[in-house]
Structures are given as C-alpha cells and as structure tokens.
C-alpha positions in Angstrom: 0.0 0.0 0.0 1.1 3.7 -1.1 1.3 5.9 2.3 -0.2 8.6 0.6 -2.9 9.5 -2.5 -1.8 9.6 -5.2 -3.8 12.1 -6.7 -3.1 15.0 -4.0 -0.5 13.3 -2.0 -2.8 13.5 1.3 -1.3 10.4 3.8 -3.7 7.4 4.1 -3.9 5.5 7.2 -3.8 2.4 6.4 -6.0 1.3 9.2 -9.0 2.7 7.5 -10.7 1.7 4.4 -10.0 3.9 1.2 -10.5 3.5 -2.5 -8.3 2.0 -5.4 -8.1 2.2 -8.7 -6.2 -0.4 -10.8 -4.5 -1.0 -14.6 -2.2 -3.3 -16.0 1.4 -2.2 -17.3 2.7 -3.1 -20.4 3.9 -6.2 -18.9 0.7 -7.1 -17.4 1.6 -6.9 -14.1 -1.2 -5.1 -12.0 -0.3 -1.6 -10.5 -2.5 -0.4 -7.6 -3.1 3.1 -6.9 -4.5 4.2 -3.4 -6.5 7.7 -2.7 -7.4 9.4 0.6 -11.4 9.9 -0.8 -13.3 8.7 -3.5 -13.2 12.3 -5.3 -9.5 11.9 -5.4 -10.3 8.4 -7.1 -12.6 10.2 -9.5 -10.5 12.9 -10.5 -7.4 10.5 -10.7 -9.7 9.1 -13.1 -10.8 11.8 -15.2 -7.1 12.3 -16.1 -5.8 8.7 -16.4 -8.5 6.9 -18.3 -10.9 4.2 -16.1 -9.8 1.1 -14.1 
C-alpha cells in the first residue's frame, strides 16, 4: 500500500478503508493506486483513463 494518495498526496492510514483504482502495465503486471477519498479516485480518473 502507497502511504499517501496519489492524486493529492494526502497520507492514508492504512487502518482505515479507502478507495483504489487499478491497470495493467505493459507487462501485465497489475499496479494499484491508493486515494485518501473517493473524489480523489474520481479525478485521478478523469485524467488517467478508467480502471
């Protein structure tokens, strides 16, 4: 798990449930990206294409 969102870099504790988003590299290994809210998620989204 990242320790912080990676949409606005706000610290996630990782005691407490938050959302995800994942893709494949060009590998196809699955990368995971963690966010502090789900409108981080969203927007994350907007900009990178859906999981």
């Amino acid at each position: 798990m990242n320790p912080q969102c990676t949409h606005c870099d706000e610290r996630i504790d990782p005691e407490e449930w938050h959302p995800v988003a994942t893709r494949r590299d060009e590998e196809g290994t699955a990368e995971i990206y963690d966010f502090c809210c789900e409108d981080c998620r969203s927007a994350w989204l907007d900009g990178n294409g859906d999981d």
